[in-house]
C-alpha positions in Angstrom: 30.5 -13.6 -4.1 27.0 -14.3 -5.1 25.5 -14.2 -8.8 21.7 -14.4 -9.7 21.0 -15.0 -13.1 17.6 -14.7 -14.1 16.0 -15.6 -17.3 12.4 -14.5 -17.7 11.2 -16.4 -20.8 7.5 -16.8 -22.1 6.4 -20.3 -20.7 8.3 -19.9 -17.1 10.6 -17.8 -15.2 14.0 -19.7 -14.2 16.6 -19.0 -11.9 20.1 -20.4 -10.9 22.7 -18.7 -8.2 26.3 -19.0 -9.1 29.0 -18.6 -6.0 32.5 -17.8 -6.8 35.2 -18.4 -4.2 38.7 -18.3 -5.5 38.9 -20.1 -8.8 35.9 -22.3 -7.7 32.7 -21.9 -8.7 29.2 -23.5 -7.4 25.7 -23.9 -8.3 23.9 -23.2 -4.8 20.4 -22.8 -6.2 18.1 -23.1 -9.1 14.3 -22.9 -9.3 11.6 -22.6 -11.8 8.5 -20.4 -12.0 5.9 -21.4 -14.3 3.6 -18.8 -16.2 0.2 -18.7 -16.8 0.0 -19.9 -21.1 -3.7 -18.6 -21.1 -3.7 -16.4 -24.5 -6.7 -14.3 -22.6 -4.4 -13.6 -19.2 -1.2 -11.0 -19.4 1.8 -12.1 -17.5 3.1 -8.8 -16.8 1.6 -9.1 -12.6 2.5 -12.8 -12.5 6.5 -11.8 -13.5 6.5 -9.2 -11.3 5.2 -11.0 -8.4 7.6 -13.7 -8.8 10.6 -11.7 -8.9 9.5 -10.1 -6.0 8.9 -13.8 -4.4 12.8 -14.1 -5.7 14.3 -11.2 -4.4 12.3 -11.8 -1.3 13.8 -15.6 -1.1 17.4 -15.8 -2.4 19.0 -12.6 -2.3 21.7 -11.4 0.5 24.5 -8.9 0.8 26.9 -8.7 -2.3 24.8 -10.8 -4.9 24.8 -9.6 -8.1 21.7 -9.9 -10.5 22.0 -10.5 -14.3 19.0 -10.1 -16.5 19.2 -11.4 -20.4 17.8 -9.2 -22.9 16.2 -11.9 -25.4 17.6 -13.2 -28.8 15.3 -11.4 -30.7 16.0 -8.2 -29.5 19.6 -7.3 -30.0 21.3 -7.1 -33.3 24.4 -9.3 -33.4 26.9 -9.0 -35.9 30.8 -10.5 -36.4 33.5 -8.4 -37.1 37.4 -7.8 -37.0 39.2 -5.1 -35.7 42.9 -4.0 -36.6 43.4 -3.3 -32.7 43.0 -5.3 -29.5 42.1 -2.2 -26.9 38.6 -2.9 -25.7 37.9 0.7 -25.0 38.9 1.6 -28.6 36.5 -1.0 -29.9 33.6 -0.2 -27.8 34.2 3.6 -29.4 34.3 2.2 -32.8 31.2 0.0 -32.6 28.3 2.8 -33.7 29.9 3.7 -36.7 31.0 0.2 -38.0 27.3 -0.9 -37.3 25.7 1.9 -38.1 24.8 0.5 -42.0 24.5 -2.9 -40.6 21.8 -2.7 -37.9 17.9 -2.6 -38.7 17.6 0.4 -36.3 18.8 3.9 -35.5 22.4 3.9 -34.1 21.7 7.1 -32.0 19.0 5.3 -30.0 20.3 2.1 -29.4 23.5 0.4 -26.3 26.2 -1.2 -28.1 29.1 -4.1 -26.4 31.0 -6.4 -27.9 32.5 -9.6 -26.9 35.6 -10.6 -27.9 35.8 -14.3 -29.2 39.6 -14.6 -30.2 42.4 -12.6 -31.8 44.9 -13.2 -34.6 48.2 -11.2 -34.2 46.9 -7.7 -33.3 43.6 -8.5 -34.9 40.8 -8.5 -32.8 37.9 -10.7 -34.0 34.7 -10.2 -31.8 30.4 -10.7 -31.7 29.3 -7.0 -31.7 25.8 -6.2 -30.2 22.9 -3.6 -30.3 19.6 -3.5 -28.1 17.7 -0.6 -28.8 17.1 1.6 -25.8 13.1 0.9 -25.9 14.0 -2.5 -25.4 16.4 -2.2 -22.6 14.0 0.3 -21.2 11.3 -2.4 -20.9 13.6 -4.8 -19.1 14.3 -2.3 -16.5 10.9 -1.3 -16.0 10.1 -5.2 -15.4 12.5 -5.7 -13.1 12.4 -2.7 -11.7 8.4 -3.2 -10.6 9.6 -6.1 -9.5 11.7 -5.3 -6.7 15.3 -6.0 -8.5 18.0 -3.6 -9.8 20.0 -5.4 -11.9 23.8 -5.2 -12.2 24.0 -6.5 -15.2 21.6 -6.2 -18.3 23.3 -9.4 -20.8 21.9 -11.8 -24.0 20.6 -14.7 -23.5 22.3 -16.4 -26.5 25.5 -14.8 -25.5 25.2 -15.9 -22.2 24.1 -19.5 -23.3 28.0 -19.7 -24.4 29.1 -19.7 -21.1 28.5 -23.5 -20.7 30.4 -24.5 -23.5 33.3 -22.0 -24.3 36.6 -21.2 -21.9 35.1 -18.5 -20.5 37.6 -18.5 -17.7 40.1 -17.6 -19.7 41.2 -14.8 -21.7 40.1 -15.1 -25.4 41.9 -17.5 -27.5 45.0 -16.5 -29.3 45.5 -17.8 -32.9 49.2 -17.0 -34.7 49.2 -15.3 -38.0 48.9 -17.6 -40.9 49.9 -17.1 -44.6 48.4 -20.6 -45.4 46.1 -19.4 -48.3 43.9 -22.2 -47.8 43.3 -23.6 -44.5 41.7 -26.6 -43.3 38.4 -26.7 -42.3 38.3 -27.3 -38.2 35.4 -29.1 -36.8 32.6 -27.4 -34.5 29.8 -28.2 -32.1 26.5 -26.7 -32.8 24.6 -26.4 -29.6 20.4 -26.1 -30.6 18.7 -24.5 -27.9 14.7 -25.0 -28.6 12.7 -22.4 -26.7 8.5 -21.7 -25.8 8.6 -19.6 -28.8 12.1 -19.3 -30.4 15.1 -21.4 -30.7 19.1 -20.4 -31.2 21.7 -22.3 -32.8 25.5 -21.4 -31.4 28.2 -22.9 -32.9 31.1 -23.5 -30.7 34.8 -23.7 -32.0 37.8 -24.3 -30.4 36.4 -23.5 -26.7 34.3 -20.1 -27.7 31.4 -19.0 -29.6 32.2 -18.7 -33.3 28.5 -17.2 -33.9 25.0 -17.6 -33.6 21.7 -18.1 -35.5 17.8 -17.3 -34.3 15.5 -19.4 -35.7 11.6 -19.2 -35.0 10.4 -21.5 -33.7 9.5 -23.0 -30.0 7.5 -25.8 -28.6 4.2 -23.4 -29.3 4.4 -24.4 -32.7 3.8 -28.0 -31.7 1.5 -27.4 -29.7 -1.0 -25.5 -31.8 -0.1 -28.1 -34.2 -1.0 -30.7 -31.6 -4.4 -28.2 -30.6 -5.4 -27.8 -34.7 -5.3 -31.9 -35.5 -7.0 -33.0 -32.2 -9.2 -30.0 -31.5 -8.5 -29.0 -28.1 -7.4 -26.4 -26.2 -4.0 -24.7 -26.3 -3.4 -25.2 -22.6 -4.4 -29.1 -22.8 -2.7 -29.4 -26.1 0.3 -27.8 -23.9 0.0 -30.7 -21.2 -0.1 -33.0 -23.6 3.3 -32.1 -25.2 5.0 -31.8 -21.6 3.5 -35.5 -21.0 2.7 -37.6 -23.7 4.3 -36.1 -26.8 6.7 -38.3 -28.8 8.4 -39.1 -32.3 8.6 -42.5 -33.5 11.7 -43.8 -35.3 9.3 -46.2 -37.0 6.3 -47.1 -37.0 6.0 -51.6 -35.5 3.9 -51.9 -33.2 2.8 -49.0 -32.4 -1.1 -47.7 -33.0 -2.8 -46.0 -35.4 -3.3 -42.6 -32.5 0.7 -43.0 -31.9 1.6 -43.0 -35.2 -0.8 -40.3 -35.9 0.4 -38.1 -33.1 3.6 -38.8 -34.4 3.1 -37.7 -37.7 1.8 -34.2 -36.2 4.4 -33.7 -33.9 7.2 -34.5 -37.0 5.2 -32.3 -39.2 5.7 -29.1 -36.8 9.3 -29.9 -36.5 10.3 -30.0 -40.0 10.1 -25.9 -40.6 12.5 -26.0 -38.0 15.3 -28.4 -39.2 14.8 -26.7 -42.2 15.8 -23.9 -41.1 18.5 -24.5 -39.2 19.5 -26.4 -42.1 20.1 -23.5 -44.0 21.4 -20.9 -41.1 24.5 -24.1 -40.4 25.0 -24.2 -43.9 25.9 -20.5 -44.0 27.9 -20.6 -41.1 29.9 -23.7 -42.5 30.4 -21.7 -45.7 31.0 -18.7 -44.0 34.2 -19.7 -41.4 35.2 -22.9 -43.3 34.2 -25.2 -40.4 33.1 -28.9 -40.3 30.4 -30.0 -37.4 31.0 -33.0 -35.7 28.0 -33.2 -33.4 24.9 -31.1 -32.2 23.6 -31.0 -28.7 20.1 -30.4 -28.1 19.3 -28.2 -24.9 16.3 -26.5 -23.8 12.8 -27.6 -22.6 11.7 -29.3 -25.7 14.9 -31.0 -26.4 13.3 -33.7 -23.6 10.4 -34.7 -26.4 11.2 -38.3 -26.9 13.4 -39.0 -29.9 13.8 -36.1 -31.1 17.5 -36.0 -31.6 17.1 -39.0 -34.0 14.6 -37.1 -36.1 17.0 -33.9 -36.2 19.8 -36.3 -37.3 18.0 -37.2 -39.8 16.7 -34.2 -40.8 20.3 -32.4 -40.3 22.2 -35.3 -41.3 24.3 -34.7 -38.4 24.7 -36.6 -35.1 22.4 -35.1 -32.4 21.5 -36.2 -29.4 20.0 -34.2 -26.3 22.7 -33.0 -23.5 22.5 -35.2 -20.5 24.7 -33.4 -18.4 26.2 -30.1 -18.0 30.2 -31.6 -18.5 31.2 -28.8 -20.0 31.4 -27.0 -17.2 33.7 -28.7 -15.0 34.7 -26.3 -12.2 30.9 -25.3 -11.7 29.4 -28.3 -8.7 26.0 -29.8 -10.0 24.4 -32.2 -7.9 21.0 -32.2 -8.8 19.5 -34.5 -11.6 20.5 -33.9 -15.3 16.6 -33.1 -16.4 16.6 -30.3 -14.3 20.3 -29.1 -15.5 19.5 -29.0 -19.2 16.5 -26.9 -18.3 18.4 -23.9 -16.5 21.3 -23.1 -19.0 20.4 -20.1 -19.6 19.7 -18.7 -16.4 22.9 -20.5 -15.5 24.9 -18.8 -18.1 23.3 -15.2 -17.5 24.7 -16.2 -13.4 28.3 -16.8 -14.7 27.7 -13.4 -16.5 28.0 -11.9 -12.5 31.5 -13.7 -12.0 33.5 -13.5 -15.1 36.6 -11.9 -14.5 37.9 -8.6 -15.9 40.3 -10.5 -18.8 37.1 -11.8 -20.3 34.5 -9.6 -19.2 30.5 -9.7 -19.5 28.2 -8.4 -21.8 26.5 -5.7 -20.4 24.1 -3.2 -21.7 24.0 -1.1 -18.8 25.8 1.9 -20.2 25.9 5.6 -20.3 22.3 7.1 -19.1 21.5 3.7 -17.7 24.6 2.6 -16.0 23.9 1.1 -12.4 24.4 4.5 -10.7 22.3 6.3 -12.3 19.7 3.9 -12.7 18.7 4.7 -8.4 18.1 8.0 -9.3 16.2 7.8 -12.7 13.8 4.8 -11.1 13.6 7.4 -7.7 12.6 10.0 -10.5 10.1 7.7 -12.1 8.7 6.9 -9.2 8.7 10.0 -6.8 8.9 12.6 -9.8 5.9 14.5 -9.5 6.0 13.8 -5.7 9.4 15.7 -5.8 8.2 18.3 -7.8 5.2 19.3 -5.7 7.5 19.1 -2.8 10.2 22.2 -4.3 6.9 24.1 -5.0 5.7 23.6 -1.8 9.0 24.5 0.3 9.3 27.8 -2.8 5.8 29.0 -1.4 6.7 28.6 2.3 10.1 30.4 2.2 7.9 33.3 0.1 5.3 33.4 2.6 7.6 33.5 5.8 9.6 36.2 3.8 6.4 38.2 3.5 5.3 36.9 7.0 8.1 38.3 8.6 7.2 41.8 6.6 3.7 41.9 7.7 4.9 41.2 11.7 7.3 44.0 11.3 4.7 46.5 9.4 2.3 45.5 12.0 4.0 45.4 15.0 5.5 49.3 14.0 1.6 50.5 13.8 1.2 48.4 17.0 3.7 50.5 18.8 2.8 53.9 16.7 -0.6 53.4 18.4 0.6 52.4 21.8 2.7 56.0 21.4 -0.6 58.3 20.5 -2.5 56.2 24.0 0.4 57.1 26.2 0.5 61.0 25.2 -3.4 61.2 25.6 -3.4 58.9 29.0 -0.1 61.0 30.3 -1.1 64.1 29.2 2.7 64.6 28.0 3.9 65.4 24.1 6.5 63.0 24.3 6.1 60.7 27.1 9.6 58.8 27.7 9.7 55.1 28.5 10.5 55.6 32.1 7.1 57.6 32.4 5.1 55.1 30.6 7.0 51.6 32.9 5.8 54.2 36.1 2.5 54.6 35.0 2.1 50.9 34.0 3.3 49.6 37.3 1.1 52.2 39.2 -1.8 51.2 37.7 -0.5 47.3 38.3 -0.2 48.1 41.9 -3.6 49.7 42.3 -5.0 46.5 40.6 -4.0 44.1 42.5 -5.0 46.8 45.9 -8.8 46.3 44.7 -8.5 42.5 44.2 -6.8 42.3 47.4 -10.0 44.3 49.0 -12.8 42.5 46.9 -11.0 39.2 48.3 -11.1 40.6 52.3 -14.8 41.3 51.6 -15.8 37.8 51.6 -14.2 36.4 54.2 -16.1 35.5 56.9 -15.4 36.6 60.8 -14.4 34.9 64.0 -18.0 35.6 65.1 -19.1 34.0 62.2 -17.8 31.2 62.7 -18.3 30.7 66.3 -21.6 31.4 65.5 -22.1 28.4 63.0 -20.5 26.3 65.7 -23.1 27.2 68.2 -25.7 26.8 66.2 -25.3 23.1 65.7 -23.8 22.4 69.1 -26.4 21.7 72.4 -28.7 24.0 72.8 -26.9 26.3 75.4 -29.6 27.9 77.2 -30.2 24.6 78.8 -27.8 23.3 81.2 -26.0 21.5 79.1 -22.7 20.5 81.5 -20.9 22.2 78.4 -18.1 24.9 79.1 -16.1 26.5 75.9 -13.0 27.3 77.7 -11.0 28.5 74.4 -11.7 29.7 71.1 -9.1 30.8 68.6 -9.1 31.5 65.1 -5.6 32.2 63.4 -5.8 32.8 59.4 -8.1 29.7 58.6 -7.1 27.1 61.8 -9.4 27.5 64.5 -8.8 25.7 67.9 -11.6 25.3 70.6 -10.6 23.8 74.1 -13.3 23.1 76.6 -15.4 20.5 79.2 -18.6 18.2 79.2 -20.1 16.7 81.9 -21.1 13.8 79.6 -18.9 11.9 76.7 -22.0 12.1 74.8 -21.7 16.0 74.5 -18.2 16.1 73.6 -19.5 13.6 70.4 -22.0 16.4 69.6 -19.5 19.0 69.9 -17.1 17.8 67.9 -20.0 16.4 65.2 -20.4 20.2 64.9 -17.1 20.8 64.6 -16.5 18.4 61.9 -19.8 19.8 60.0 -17.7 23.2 60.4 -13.9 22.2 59.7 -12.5 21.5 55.7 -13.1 18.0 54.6 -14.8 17.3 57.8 -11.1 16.8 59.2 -10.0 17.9 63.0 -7.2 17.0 65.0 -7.4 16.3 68.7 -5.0 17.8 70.8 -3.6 17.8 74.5 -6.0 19.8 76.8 -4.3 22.9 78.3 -7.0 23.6 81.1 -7.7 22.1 84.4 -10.9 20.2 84.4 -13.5 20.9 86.4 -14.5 17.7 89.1 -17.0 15.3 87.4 -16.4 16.7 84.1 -14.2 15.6 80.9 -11.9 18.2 78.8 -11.3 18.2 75.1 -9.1 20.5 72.5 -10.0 20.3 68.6 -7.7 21.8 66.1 -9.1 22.4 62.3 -9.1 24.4 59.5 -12.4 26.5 58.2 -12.8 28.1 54.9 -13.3 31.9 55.5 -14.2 32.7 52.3 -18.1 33.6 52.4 -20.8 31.1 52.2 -17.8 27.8 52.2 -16.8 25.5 54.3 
């Protein structure tokens, strides 16, 4: 089984492929699609034509696709249920949201993921996209050539790497310790084009997440305000030369100054993450013992020593992705750190049914009826004129059919009235009016037969044509016409010459005579006269007057 996790973000379109076999899993194929960053340019026809490129590339027979619906778009809120049925908690989710969401319950998809339980205490990551977003996602893909299977979160999904996703959710005992110890926790900092999320990740799953924003655009416009330059080349320079100094020997006044920019664009962002880990620390009594930077901008050059400063907690960038063992990487670390999202949206297509996926695809746009509604969108109006169309033929052949009856009665109504004038008879019965038809049918073809006869020309006539291009006979000629026959259109004409070179001249007349110029030479039936030579011509004349 195949899985295709795409993650279309705002500086580049990336995509990883995920096959499951067994209890083994494999990275086959990742690849990266850069977008156009030109503030003047829309990327809506440039995503489209790349997932088309993709689709058109890397999918076969039984892949999956999973699409992440971005940060900033769902809603995501913890909570505890007194029950661990999944169906029962999915039925629940509207109305225990429905104060706590910034949007209308009625219009929005709600899932939930289920982190870990205590006793018969579910406690769970609850989530609502409004429709309008998911409808936009669909749309996207949708003009793109892809129908996606499953519609998750990208933060959500970015879990996958780090928690036991494998396994069922993590069971915890009941406790009556009125103060528990506080456990420790990873924070994993993913730092985006234009936003950046902060998970925190406790005993193997995701305890909960914070949005923060902020992305590498911030630096750059910071690096394209100081040095005056455009966004794209203040872009390049980021990717390239960008860089934090942990102090400032040696280095040059343009270093340090560069420096000094890039720091002063990054601190909005420790501080806020600052505040959203001391929340979460106060909020689930938990201690962090590290934070691992992931995410195109976590590659910036000492940048996890700034955030340690700044968050006075070890960071340092991932290097590789460890922390999922049973998943086959063999491609160079850089690359890795860059696709962890599009990985985790791919393991979104292979989780098994004891921890399953988050996926918004429900109700009115579940993946059956998602054919139909895009056919709808697409060939709606097409479909429509189509119904009319076949409504107004099946009315006209109705009335059709009407008309031919209606006329065909006046037809034979009028035939009736003929017959009684022509027959001379009140009510002329069929057998009168077949008599009369096949009388007058017989004398027809009587005059065609006579008109024909008229043109046909006579034996005479045609023995006369002959003899007028043969020797002139009232010379002696040595030239004796023994035979001459005419049967239907054949003719055949035996006779003698004295010399060969009459019989040529004969039977040049002949051929001026016969059909096609064609005669046949047959066997001479007479006795020949002494000193003279015999001939017999067989050929076929057109009697009809005037031919030949």
């Amino acid at each position: 089984m195949f899985s295709i996790g795409i993650d279309i973000g705002s500086y580049s379109i990336k995509v990883a492929k995920v096959r499951s076999s067994g209890k083994s899993y494999e990275l086959v194929h990742y690849s990266e699609y850069p977008l156009s960053q030109d503030p003047n340019k829309d990327n809506q026809i440039e995503t489209i034509e790349i997932l088309r490129d993709v689709h058109s590339k890397i999918w076969e027979e039984g892949t999956q696709y999973v699409v992440g619906a971005h940060q900033f778009e769902v809603s995501i809120r913890r909570r505890e249920f007194p029950f661990r049925e999944r169906h029962k908690i999915l039925k629940s989710l509207p109305f225990e949201l429905e104060d706590d969401i910034p949007f209308s319950a009625e219009n929005s998809i709600f899932d939930a993921k289920i982190t870990h339980y205590t006793g018969n205490t579910a406690h769970l990551l609850a989530c609502a996209c409004p429709k309008e977003h998911l409808v936009q996602i669909l749309k996207r893909v949708g003009d793109g050539g892809i129908q996606p299977d499953i519609v998750s979160v990208d933060g959500l999904a970015l879990a996958n790497l780090f928690e036991e996703w494998r396994e069922a959710p993590w069971e915890y005992a009941e406790s009556t310790q009125p103060l528990p110890e506080a456990s420790t926790s990873d924070v994993i900092i993913s730092i985006g084009h234009k936003t950046s999320t902060a998970l925190v990740i406790k005993d193997g799953y995701l305890l909960d997440l914070r949005l923060v924003d902020f992305g590498g655009k911030d630096i750059a416009e910071a690096i394209s305000a100081r040095y005056s330059m455009h966004y794209l080349e203040a872009l390049k320079e980021l990717r390239k030369k960008a860089f934090i100094l942990t102090n400032n020997d040696g280095a040059t006044r343009e270093q340090i100054a560069l420096s000094e920019v890039i720091k002063a664009s990054i601190d909005p962002l420790a501080q806020k993450l600052r505040l959203a880990l001391l929340d979460m620390q106060s909020r689930y009594n938990i201690e962090y013992r590290q934070a691992i930077l992931i995410g195109g901008v976590s590659q910036l050059r000492n940048l996890g020593p700034y955030l340690t400063q700044k968050l006075e907690l070890s960071t340092n960038r991932l290097g590789k992705l460890d922390f999922v063992p049973q998943l086959d990487f063999a491609s160079s670390p850089n690359s890795e750190v860059s696709f962890v999202t599009a990985i985790g949206l791919a393991i979104e297509g292979v989780k098994r049914a004891k921890n399953p996926s988050i996926n918004l695809l429900k109700g009115e746009y579940a993946k059956q009826n998602q054919s139909l509604r895009f056919f709808w969108d697409k060939w709606g109006y097409a479909t429509k004129m189509i119904a009319a169309s076949f409504v107004l033929l099946t009315i006209w052949g109705s009335l059709r059919v009407d008309f031919s009856q209606s006329n065909a009665e006046v037809a034979y109504d009028l035939l009736r009235t003929q017959a009684k004038t022509i027959l001379g008879s009140k009510r002329p019965n069929d057998r009168e009016i077949n008599g009369f038809i096949r009388e007058q049918e017989q004398k027809l073809q009587m005059k065609e037969m006579i008109e024909s006869l008229q043109g046909i020309n006579s034996t005479l006539d045609i023995l006369k044509q002959i003899s007028a291009l043969a020797p002139n006979s009232k010379k002696p000629t040595g030239l004796n016409v023994r035979v001459f026959n005419v049967n239907s259109d054949t003719v055949n004409i035996v006779g003698e010459a004295s010399r060969v070179e009459i019989i040529n001249k004969i039977q040049d007349a002949i051929k001026s005579v016969a059909v096609k110029g064609q005669i046949q030479t047959m066997p001479p039936t007479i006795k020949t006269t002494p000193g003279y030579k015999s001939f017999s011509y067989t050929f076929k004349v057109n009697r009809n007057s005037g031919g030949k």
